[in-house]
N, C-alpha and C positions, 0 to 999 in steps of 0.2 A: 358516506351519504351519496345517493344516485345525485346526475346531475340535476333531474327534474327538481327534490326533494332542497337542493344546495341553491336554485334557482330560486325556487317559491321562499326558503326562509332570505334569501337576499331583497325580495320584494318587500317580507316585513320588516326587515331591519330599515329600508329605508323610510316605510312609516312610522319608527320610533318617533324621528324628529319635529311630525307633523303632528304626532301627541304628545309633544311636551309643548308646542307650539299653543295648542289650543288648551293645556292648562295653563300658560303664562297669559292669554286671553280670556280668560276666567278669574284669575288671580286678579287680572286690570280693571275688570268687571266690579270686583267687589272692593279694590284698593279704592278707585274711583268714584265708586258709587253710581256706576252709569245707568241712566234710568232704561227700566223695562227690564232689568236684573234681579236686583237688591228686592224691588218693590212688587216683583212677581213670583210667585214661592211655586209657580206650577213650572214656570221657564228655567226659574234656578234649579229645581233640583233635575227636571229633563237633561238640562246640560251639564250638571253634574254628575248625574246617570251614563251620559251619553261617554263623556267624560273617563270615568273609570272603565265602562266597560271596554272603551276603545284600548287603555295601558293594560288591564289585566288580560284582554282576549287575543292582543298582541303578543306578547310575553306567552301563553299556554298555545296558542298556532304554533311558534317558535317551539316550544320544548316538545309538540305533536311531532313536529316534521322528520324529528331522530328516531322516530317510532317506526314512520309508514313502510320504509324500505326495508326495517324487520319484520313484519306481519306478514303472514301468508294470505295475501291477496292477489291476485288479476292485476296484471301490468293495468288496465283499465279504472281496477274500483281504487286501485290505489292513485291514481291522476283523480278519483273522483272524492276520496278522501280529501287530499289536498285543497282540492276547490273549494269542499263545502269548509272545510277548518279553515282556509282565509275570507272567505266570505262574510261568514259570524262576523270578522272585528271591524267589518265597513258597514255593513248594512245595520247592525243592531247600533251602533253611533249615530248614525244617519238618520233612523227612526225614532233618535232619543229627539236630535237638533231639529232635523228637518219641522217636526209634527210642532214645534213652538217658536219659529223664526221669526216672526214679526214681536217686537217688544209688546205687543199690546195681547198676544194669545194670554186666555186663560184656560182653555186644554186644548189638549191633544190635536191634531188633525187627523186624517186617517191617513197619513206617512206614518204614524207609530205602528201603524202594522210590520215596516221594516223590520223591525223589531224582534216579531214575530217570525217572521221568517229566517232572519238571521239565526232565531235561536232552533228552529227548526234543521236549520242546515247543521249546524254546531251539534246537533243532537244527531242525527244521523250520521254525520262524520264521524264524532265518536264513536258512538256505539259500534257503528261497522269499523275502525278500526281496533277497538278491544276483541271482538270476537275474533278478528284478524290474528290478534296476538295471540286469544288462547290457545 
């Protein structure tokens, strides 16, 4: 692996530990019963959204990043690969939690656009790196 590509997956290793962080604070959520959780089915499943997508989009940036340095790409789109592939698993998290932070939300704010944009980057990333590899 380039050093760039050995750098970017050390970045996500280190966010492992702050999504296992935040489903032990989910888990308290619901052991506890703490209100603005349990009692809000828009809040709970946003952050249980946010949640998941944060460990699965960690875990698939990680198994991208053995990809990039084999694709025939541009010293360039491949730095730009990387970026939008770690992007997705902050900003689509963010737009799950951000958009219902106060216990009392019953939808969204428009921070769930994060969301959207994360999946946006996630989508171009990929794509330009598949066609890379073919």
């Amino acid at each position: 692996m380039s050093p760039s590509s050995l750098s970017t997956a050390g970045v996500l290793l280190i966010t492992v530990p702050a999504v296992a962080f935040g489903g032990v604070s989910l888990l308290t959520f619901l052991m506890r019963n703490v209100p603005g959780y349990n009692d809000n089915p828009v809040r709970r499943s946003l952050w249980r959204a946010g949640h998941a997508h944060a460990g699965v989009l960690v875990l698939f940036s990680l198994v991208a990043m053995l990809y990039v340095d084999q694709a025939d790409l541009s010293d360039g789109l491949k730095s730009l690969v990387r970026i939008l592939i770690v992007v997705a698993p902050i900003l689509m998290p963010l737009g799950f939690f951000l958009s219902v932070v106060r216990p009392s939300d019953t939808k969204p704010s428009k921070l769930i656009g994060l969301t959207v944009v994360g999946g946006a980057a996630l989508a171009v990333g990929t794509l330009t790196l598949g066609i890379g590899l073919l």
